[in-house]
C-alpha beads as a LAMMPS data file, in Angstrom:
LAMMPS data file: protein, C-alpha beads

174 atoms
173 bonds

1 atom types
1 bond types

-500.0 500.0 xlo xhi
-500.0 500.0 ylo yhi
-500.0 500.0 zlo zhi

Masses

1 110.0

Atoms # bond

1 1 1 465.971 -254.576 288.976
2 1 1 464.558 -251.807 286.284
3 1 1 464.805 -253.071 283.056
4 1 1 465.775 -250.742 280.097
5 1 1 465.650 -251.123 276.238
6 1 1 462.829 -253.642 276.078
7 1 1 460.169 -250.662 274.736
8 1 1 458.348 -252.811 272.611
9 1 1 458.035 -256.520 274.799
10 1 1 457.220 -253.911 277.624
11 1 1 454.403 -251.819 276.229
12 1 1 452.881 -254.764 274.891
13 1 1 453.019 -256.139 278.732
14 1 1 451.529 -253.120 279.881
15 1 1 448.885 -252.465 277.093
16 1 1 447.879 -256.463 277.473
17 1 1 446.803 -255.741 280.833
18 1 1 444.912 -252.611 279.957
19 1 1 443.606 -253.632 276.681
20 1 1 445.496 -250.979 275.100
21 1 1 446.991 -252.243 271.707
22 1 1 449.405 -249.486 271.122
23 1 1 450.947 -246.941 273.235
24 1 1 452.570 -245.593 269.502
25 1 1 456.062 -244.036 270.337
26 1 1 456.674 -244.986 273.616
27 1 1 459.800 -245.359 276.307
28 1 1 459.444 -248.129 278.644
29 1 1 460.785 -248.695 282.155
30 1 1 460.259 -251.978 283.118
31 1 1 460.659 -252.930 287.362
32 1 1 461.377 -256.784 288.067
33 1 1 461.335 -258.904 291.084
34 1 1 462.346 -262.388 291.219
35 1 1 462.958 -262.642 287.043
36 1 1 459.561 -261.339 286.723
37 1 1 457.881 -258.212 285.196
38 1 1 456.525 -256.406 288.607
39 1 1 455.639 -253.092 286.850
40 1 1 456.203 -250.849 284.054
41 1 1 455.917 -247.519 283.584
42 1 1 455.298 -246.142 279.579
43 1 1 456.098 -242.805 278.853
44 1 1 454.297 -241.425 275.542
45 1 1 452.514 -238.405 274.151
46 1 1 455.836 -236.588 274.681
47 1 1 455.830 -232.350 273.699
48 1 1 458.310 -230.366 275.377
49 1 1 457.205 -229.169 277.953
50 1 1 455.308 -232.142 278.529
51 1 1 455.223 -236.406 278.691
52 1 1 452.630 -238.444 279.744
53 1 1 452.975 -241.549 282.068
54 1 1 451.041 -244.680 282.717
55 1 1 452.287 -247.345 285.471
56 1 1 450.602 -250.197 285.129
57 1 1 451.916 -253.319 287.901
58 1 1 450.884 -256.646 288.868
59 1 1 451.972 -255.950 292.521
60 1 1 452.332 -252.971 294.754
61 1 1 455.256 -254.278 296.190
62 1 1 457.315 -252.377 293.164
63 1 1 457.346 -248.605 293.976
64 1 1 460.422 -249.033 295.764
65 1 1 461.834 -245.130 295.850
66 1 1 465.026 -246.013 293.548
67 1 1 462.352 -246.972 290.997
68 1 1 460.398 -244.208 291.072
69 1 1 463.847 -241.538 291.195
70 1 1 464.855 -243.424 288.100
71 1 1 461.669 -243.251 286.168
72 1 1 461.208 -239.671 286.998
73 1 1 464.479 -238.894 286.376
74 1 1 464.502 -240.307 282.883
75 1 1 461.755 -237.627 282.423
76 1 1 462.927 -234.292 284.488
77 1 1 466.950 -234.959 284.159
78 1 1 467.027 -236.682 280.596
79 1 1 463.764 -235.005 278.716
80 1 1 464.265 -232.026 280.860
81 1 1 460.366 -231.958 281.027
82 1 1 459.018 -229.414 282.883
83 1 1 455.547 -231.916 283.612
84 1 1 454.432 -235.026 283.632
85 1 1 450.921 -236.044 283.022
86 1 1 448.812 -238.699 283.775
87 1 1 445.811 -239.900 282.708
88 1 1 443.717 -242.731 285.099
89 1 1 439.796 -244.159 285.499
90 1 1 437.910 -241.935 287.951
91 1 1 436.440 -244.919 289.894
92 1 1 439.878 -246.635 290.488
93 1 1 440.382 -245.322 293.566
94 1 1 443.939 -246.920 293.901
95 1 1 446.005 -245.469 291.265
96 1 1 444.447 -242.105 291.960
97 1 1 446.001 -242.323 295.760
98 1 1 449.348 -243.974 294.039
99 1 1 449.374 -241.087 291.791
100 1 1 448.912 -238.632 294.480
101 1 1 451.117 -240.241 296.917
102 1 1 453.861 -239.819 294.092
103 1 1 453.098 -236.046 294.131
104 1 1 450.520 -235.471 291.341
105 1 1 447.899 -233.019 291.484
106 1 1 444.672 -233.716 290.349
107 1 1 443.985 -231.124 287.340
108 1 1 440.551 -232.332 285.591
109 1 1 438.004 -234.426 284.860
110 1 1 437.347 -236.350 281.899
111 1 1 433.867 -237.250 281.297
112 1 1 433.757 -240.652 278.532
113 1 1 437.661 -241.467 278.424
114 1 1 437.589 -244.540 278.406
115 1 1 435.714 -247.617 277.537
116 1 1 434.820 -248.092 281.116
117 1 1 433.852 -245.077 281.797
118 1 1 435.646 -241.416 283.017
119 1 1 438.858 -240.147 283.808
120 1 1 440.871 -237.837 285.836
121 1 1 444.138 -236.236 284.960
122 1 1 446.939 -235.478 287.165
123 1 1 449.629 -233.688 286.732
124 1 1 453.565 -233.623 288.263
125 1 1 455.239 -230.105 288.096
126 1 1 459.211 -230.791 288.308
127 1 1 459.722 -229.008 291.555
128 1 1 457.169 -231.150 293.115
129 1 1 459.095 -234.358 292.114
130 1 1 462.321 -232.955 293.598
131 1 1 461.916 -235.397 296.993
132 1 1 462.346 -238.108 294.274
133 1 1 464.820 -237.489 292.392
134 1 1 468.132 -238.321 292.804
135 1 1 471.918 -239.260 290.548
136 1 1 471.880 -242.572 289.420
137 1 1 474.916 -244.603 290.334
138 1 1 476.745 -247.320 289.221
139 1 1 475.687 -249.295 292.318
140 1 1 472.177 -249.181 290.672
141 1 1 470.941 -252.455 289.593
142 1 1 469.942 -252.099 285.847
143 1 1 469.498 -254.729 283.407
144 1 1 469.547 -252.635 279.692
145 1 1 468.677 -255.699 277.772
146 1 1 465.786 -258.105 277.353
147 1 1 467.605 -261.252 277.356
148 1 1 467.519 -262.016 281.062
149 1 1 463.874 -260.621 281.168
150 1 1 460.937 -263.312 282.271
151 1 1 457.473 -262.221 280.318
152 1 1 455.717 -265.791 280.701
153 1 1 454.120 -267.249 278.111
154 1 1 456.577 -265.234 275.602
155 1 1 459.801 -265.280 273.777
156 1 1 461.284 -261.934 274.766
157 1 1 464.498 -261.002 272.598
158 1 1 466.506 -258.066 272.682
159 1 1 465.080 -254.529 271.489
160 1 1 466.635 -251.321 270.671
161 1 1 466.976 -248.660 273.340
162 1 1 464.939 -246.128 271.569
163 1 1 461.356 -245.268 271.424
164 1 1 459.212 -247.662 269.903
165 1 1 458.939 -246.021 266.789
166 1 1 460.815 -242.929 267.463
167 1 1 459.250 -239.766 268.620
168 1 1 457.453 -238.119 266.325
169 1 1 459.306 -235.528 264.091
170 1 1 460.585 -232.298 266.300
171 1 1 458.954 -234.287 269.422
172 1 1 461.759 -236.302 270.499
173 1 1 464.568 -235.087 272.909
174 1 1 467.794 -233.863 270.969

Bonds

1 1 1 2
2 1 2 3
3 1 3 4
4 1 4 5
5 1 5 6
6 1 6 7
7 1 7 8
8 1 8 9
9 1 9 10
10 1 10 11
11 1 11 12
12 1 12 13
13 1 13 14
14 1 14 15
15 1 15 16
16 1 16 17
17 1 17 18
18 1 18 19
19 1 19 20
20 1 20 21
21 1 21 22
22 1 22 23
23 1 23 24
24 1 24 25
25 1 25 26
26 1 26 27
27 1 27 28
28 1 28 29
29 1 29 30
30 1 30 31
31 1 31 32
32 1 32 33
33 1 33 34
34 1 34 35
35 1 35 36
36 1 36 37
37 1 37 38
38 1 38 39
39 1 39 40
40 1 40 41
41 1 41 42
42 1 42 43
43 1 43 44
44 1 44 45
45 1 45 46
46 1 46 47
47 1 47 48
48 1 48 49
49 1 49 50
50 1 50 51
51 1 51 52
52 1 52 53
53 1 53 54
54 1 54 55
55 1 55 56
56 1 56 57
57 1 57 58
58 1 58 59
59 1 59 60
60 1 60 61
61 1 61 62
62 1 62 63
63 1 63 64
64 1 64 65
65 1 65 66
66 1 66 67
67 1 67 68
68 1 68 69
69 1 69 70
70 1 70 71
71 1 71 72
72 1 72 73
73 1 73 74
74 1 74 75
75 1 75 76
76 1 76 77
77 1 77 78
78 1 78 79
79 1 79 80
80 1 80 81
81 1 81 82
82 1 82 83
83 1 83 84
84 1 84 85
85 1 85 86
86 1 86 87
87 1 87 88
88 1 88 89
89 1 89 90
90 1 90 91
91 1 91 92
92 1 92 93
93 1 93 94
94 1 94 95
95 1 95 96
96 1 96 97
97 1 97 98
98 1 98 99
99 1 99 100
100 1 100 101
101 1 101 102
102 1 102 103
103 1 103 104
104 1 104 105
105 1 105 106
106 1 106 107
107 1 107 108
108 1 108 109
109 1 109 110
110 1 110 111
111 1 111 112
112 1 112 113
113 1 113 114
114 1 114 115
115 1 115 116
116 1 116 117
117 1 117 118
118 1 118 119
119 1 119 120
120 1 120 121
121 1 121 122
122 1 122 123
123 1 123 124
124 1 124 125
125 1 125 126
126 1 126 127
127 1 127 128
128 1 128 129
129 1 129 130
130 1 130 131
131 1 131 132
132 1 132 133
133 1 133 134
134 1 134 135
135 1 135 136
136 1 136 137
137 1 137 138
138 1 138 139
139 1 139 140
140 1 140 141
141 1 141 142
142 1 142 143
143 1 143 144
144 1 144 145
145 1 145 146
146 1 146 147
147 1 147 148
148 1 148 149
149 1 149 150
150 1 150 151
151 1 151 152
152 1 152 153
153 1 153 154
154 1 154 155
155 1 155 156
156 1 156 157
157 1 157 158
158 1 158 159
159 1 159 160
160 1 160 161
161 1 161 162
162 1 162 163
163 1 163 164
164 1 164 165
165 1 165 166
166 1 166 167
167 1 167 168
168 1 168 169
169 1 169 170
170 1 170 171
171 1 171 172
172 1 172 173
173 1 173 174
């Protein structure tokens, strides 16, 4: 089930696991199996022509390709980005092959990124995401509220459907 509208319980899911405390504006996707967060994927840094992306997941087992045609629709049909970036540790060797699996180029290295050490960035030109994208239907399983959402160990209410924050001025689609 993707889970929409939950920006701010989902970033802080995702951040929590990376030690990031704020994404700032940010649109959420969340993926759940079995009432439970599986993965989320944050969009952020968003200027036309670009967004940037960071999946973060505590199984595998979410990438189904429904979930990743939605979340790169929201980007390529909805933003009508042209790109989407991503950002990941150069020694974690798994998301690099996730990212390139998905279609993203490898487009530089980043010596000192982040606390851990260096990072690569990747990058996903729209015509290379064509193979996932697809029309959403109303047979797609979407839950656009938080109140059925499982985030243990928290009280998860429901939140707006609109970037945490809002995007910043003349950033935002529209």
């Amino acid at each position: 089930m993707l889970i929409l509208g939950c920006d701010r319980e989902l970033a802080r899911w995702a951040g929590d696991r990376l030690g990031i405390a704020s994404f700032g504006p940010c649109v959420t996707i969340g993926v759940a199996r079995k009432g439970e967060i599986a993965a989320v994927a944050v969009y952020n840094n968003y200027r036309a022509p670009n967004i940037e992306i960071t999946f973060v997941s505590a199984s595998p087992r979410w990438a189904t390709r429904d979930a990743i045609s939605f979340i790169f629709g929201y980007a390529f049909h909805q933003l009508r980005v042209k790109r989407i970036t991503a950002v990941t540790e150069a020694g974690n060797a798994a998301a690099r092959r996730f990212l390139e699996r998905l279609g993203f180029r490898e487009e530089g290295y980043h010596p000192d990124t982040f606390a851990c050490g260096d990072g690569v960035s990747y990058g996903l030109l729209a015509k290379d995401a064509r193979r996932w994208l697809r029309e959403i239907s109303d047979a797609d399983e979407i839950d656009q509220g938080c109140g059925t959402l499982s985030v243990p160990g928290r009280s998860v209410g429901h939140a707006a459907a609109t970037p945490q924050g809002g995007w910043p001025a003349g950033a935002g689609p529209g």
